[in-house]
Structure formats: C-alpha cells, structure tokens
DONU-384355 format. One record per residue (C-alpha): x, y, z. Coordinates in steps of 0.1 Angstrom, whole numbers, plus 2048, in hexadecimal, padded with zeros to 3 digits. Layout:
N
XYZ...
END
This chain:
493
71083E98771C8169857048009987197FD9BA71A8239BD6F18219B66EB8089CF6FA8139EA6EA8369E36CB82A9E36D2814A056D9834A0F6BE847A076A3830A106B582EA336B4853A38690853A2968683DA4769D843A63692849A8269186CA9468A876AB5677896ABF68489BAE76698B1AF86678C2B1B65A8DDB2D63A8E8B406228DEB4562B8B6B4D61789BB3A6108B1B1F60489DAFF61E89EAE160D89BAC061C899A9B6018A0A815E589AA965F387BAA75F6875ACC62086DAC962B86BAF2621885B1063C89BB1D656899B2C65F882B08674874AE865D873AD066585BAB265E863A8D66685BA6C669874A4E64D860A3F63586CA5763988DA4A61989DA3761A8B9A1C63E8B5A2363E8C0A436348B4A696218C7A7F6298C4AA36108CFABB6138CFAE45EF8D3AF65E48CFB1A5C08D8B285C28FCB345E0905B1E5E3916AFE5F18FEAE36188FEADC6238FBAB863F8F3AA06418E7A7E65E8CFA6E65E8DDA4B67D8C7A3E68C8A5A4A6A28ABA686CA8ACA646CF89BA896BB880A966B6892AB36A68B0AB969B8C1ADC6838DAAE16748E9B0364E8F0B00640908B1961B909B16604929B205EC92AB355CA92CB1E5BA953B2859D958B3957895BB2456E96FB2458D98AB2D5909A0B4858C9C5B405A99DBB455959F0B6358C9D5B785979DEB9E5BE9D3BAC5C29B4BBA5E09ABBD25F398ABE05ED987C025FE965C0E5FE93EC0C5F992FC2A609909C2B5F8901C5260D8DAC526248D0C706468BFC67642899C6361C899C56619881C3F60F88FC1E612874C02620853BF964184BBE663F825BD466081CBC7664803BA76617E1BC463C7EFBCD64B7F6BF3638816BFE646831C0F636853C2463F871C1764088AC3463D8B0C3565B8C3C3E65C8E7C4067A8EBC2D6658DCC0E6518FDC0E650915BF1662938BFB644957C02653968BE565394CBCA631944BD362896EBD063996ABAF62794EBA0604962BAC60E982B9A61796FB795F7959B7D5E3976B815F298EB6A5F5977B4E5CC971B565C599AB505C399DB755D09C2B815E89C0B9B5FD9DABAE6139F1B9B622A0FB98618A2DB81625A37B5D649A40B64650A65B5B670A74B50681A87B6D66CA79B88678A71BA4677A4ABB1660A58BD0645A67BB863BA48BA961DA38BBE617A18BC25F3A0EBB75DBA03BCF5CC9E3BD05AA9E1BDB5A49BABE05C09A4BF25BE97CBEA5D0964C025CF93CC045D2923C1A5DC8FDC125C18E7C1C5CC8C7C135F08BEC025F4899BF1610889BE0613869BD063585FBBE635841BAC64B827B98640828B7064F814B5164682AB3663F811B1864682CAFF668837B0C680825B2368F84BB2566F851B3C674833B51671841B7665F850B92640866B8A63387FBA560F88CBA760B8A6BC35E38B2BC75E38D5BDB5C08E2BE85C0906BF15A191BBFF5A793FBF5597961C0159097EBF459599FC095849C1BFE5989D7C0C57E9F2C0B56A9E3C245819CDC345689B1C2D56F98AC1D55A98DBFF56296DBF256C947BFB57692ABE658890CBE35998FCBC35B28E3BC05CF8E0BAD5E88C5B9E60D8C3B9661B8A6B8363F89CB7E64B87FB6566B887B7366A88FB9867D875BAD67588CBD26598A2BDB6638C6BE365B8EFBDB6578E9BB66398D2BB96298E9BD062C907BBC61D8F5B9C5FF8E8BAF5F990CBC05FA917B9C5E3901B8F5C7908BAE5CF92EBA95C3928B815A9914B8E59E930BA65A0946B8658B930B6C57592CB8856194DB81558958BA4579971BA757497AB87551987B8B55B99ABAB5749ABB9855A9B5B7A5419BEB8F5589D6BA75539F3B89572A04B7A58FA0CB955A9A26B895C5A15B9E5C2A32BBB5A3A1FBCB578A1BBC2559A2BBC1542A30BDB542A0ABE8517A05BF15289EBC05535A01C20519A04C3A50AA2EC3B518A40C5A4FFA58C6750CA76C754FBA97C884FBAB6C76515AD2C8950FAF4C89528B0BC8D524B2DC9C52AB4DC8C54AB59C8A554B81C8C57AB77C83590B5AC725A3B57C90583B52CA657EB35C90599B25C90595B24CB2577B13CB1586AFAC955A1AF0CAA592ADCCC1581AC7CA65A6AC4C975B6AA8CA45DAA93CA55D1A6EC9B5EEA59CAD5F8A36CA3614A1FCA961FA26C86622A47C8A607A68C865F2A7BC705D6A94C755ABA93C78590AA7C7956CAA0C8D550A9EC7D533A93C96531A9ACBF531A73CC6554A72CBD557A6AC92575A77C83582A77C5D5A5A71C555BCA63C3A5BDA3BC3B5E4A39C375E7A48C5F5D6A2BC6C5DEA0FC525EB9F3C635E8A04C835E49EBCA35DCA0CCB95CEA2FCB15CFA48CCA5BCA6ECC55CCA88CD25B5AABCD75C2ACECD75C3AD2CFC5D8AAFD045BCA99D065C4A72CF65A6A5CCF05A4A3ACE1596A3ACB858CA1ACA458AA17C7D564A1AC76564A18C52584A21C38589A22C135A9A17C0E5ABA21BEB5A3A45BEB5BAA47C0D599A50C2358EA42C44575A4CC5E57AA45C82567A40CA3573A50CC356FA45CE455BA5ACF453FA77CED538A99CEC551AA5CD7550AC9CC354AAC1CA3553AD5C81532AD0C6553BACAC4153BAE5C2652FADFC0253FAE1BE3530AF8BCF539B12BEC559B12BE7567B26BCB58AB2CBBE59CB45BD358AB40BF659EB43C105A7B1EC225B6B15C435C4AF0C4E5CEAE3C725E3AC9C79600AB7C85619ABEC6C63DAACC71640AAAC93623AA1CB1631AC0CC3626AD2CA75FFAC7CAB5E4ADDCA25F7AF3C895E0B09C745EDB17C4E5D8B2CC3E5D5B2DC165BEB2FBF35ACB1ABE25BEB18BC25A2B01BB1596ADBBA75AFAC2B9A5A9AA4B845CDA8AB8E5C4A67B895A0A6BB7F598A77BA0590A9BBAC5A1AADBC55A4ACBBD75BFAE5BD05CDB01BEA5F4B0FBF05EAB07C1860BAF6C26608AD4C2661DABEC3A61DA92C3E611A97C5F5F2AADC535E1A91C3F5C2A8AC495BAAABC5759CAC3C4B5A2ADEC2E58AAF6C41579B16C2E574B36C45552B2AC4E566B11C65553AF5C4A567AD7C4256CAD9C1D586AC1C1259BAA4C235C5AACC1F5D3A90C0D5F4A99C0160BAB3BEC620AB9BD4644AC1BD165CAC9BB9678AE1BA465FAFDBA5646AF8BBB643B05BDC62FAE9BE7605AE8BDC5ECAD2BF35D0AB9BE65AFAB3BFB594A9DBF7575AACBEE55DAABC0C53EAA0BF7557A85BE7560A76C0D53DA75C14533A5EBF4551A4BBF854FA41C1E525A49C1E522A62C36502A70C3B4FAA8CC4B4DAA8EC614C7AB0C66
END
C-alpha cells in the first residue's frame, strides 16, 4: 500500500473508530433512566450519544431501569453499521414479594368513578414565555369504562391476582356449558383529586427533547366488596403519577397511566393482598363457611307422621314456595314459622323487588337476610309470621336409592308448585364441591327449591342439571348440612 492509500485509510479508520452513534430510545414507562455500561446516558423518551470506544470487553451493555419496574436490557456486541439505531423499551412491572398463591379468592373490576363537572380547573399549562394557563376538565377527556376495566385486568393479572374466567375448554362442549367463574371480592375507585401541570423544558442533553412535559398526579380511594357478606372490608387511598416528555395536551392517556400507577400502588400496598391470603383457598365456584356471616337461629319443625307420600306432599307444599322478582322467578322452601326461606342466590341477584308467592295465591314481601354468592345460596326473610315450616334432614340418612320428591315452579309461574318424584342416585365430587345426585326433573324455574326425602325433611337445595347427547337430564342439590355451614344456620331445639 503507497503512503496516500495508507493515510487516507487510516483517516478513515480513526474516524469510524470515534464517530459518533446515537442509541434513540422510547417506550413506557416515561423518564426511564438510559444507561450504557453502568452510566446514566439520557432518561427516556431519548438519543443517546456513544462512541465505539466506550465499549468494554468489546461490547456495551445497555440497561433501561425505573423504580417499580423490572430492568430492560440489550447488549451492542459489535460497532453499529448505521449511526442510528431505534429501539422501543417497554419495562414490566416488578412482581409482587412475596407472590400471590394460585388459590387465593376472585377478585373483580367494579368501576372508576371520575365525580368532576365540566370546566373544573384541574392543572396548569406554562408555555416556553412563562404565561400560565388553566387547564379545565372536560368530560370528553375521560378514559372509556372499558379501557379503564382493561388496564385493571392486566394490572392485576400480571400481579398473580385471580380474576373472572371461564373453565378449561372441553372438546365438544357446547359454548353454554362453560361457566363463568365467580368472583367473590369486587374493587371499585373513585378519583379524589386529579392535577396536571404541563410545562415548557430545554432539555440540555438533547434539543430533540426540547418541549412541553406533562405530569398528571391521580388520587383514587378504592373499596373492597366481599360479596359474601355484602360488606366493605377494606378502604384505601394511593396516588398515582403519569409523566410525559412528550405530551403537548392533557387527555385519556394521562389518566389511564396515573390510574395504573395508584392501582400498583394499591397492590404494593399490602392491605389487598393480605385480604386475599387470608380469605383461604377458593375453587373459583365460591368459599368456605365465611365466620363473617352473622349465625341465623332458627326453631326446630316437626313434621307429623305421615301414613302416605301423597299425604306428605301435601303437607310440603305449603312450605314450597314461588320466589318472584323483577328479573324473573325461581323456587324456595321454608324453613322456620317466622317466615326464613332458602333458595338459590342467582333468583334474587340483582333483584330491586322480591315477591313470595305460597301455594294457595298468597304474595308476601321477602328481603335478602344473608347469601353466599359463590356457592349460589341465599336465605331470606319474609314478611310476616306463622308460616308451616319443613325441618332439615341429615346426611347420613339419606342413602343411595331413597326415594326423593321436589316442588317447584318449573318454566312457567302457572306451573307453580309442581312436584317430581325420583332416586337418589348418590354424592358427586364437580368442582371440589359435593353435591347431591337424583333423576328428579329439574327445571330453571325449580332452583332453589327443597330436594325433599319421604320424611317431608329438606335434604338438599336444587341447584342445577345436566344435559346432553345421552342424558335424559340428572339434578344437583346442595347438601343440607353444607347450606347450613355455609350460610350458619343453626338450628335451636
């Protein structure tokens, strides 16, 4: 090689050896810190500068952290072919310590509730002549129900929270068969204070980022619903921030990231959590015996003897009642002369008047007196007294075989008080719950009513059936024993 040709190679080397690159970062969170080889480089949004010299080992480690967030990496193993490169770095929120178990009960997204009035002022906008401006609330800035019920479920989720799903799918089931898991504790939050600043910057490390910068600080109080008892169990407040290098207005996005943030904050927090650990194992179909469900005392009833199954159904029917709501009917069964009555929670859920209807005509006004949403049970309060009562049978009484009877309001109300007669066919395990098994006809409009042994004892509370190529149709009841643990009935001598 002559000495022109070496020259201006090694201008050109040295010139490639030191040129300038530029790493352009963005992604989420804002004002995350950029770092090459352990040193702070620019926060993003940025366009970080470097030189191949800075590389060590032959290679530069880039490394994207922000408190609250799992570290996002990359590694420049050889000197770049263009000068610019762009990357997107979204960071994950850090898990919680220590994790969530897998059984912990079902939680569910209530709402957000944003209570502001158009034209309250919410922040201040300063533009680059130091002239401030009010930034107002309008309701078209707020965030959609649904992106908001998103972000939760991802938030959540992502935390080991279990939320409201559907079962395994199975081959060949139909869409209908799959159930929708039960949550048992509903969370909802309501805005309590909403500021915004946006500000004029001159960002000394990159005209690029020369701008506005917007801050919005979002204070929610959130409350925890046991839907078991249909009690708060828990209120708190946290607050939470969304930062923009690059936001010029104030609008849904901001809101969304602060709500996040609070909602992580809420989580890290440790209170929900604990409620969640210390609820015990839920199996997605509802809880255990909740001690926090207060004991409902009932009078022991006595039936007569009966010389015939007919004379006692008789007798059963007028304990066998029609439970009425503005959503539509189910079935019921009395338990105690002042006017208690069992029943299956999804006839009355959501339910702004029940109505029960006797076997002679009679309509008397019922309130929700204590319910288990999870295991579909409720127990209701008549208006009234001096009702016949049916007593409760036990378990061990009750063998494969027997002969069972159910009345009810199948279908239609002019159907009311329809007795079908059946075996017990045995105990069933679905779902980690037990249940009783019979081939009585079961229709929608019987749930809730007794399974009744020939005694005229309430033995099981109807909950459902199943249908199918094959099957004629087979009924489920709660065990009695089982609705008296779960909604703590005790019966007094």
């Amino acid at each position: 090689m002559n000495k022109p040709s070496f020259f201006l190679f090694a201008i050109a080397f040295s010139s490639t050896a030191h040129a300038q690159f530029e790493y352009d970062v963005s992604g989420s969170p804002d004002s995350a810190q950029v770092s090459f080889n352990g040193r702070p480089k620019c926060v993003t949004p940025c366009r970080a500068r470097y030189t191949w010299s800075e590389a060590v080992d032959k290679r530069i480690a880039v490394e994207v952290t922000a408190p609250g967030y799992e570290p996002w990496r990359d590694t420049l193993w050889r000197k770049p072919q263009n000068y610019v490169q762009f990357v997107i770095a979204h960071l994950k929120r850090s898990p919680l310590s220590p994790p969530l178990d897998s059984t912990t009960a079902i939680v569910a997204f209530d709402r957000l509730l944003i209570n502001l009035k158009a034209g309250d002022r919410i922040g201040t906008r300063t533009d680059r002549h130091g002239d401030k401006l009010p930034i107002n609330w309008e309701p078209s800035l707020q965030a959609g129900e649904r992106t908001v019920e998103r972000r939760f479920y991802e938030a959540v989720t992502q935390a080991g929270v279990r939320v409201p799903g559907k079962q395994a799918e199975k081959l060949f089931a139909k869409p209908t068969d799959q159930r929708v898991q039960t949550p048992r504790y509903l969370v909802g939050g309501e805005v309590a204070s909403l500021n915004t600043s946006i500000t004029f910057e001159r960002d000394r490390q990159s005209s690029k980022n020369d701008g506005e910068r917007g801050r919005s600080e979002m204070r929610i109080t959130w409350q925890v619903l046991d839907r078991t008892t249909s009690k708060v169990v828990l209120t708190a407040s946290t607050t939470g921030v969304s930062t923009s290098r690059d936001r010029t207005i104030f609008g849904a996005e901001d809101q969304i990231e602060a709500f996040e943030d609070a909602l992580w904050a809420f989580l890290r927090a440790g209170e929900f959590t604990q409620l969640l650990r210390s609820a015990g194992p839920d199996t997605g179909g509802g809880v255990a015996a909740d001690s926090t469900i207060a004991v409902t005392a009932i009078g022991k009833a006595v039936n007569p003897a009966f010389k015939s199954l007919g004379e006692m159904i008789k007798h059963a029917d007028k304990a066998c009642v029609t439970i009425i709501t503005d959503e539509g009917h189910g079935s019921g069964v009395i338990i105690d002369q002042e006017g208690i009555a069992l029943s299956a929670y999804h006839v009355v859920e959501d339910a702004k008047r029940i109505e029960v209807q006797f076997s002679d005509g009679l309509k008397q006004e019922a309130r929700v007196l204590v319910h288990d949403m999870g295991n579909d049970l409720v127990l209701l309060d008549i208006t009234g007294s001096g009702f016949r009562a049916l007593p409760l049978g036990k378990d061990e009484e009750n063998g494969m075989g027997d002969e069972v009877i159910t009345i009810g309001t199948p279908a239609d109300l002019q159907l009311g008080q329809s007795v079908s007669k059946g075996i017990l066919s045995g105990k069933r395990r679905i779902e980690e719950k037990v249940y009783l098994q019979t081939d009585v006809a079961v229709s929608p409009g019987n749930s809730g009513g007794p399974l009744l042994n020939t005694k005229g004892e309430v033995i099981g509370i109807i909950q459902g059936k199943l249908v199918g190529k094959g099957i004629e149709g087979l009924g489920f009841a709660v065990p009695i024993e089982r609705v008296m643990e779960l909604l703590r009935i005790q019966v007094n001598p």
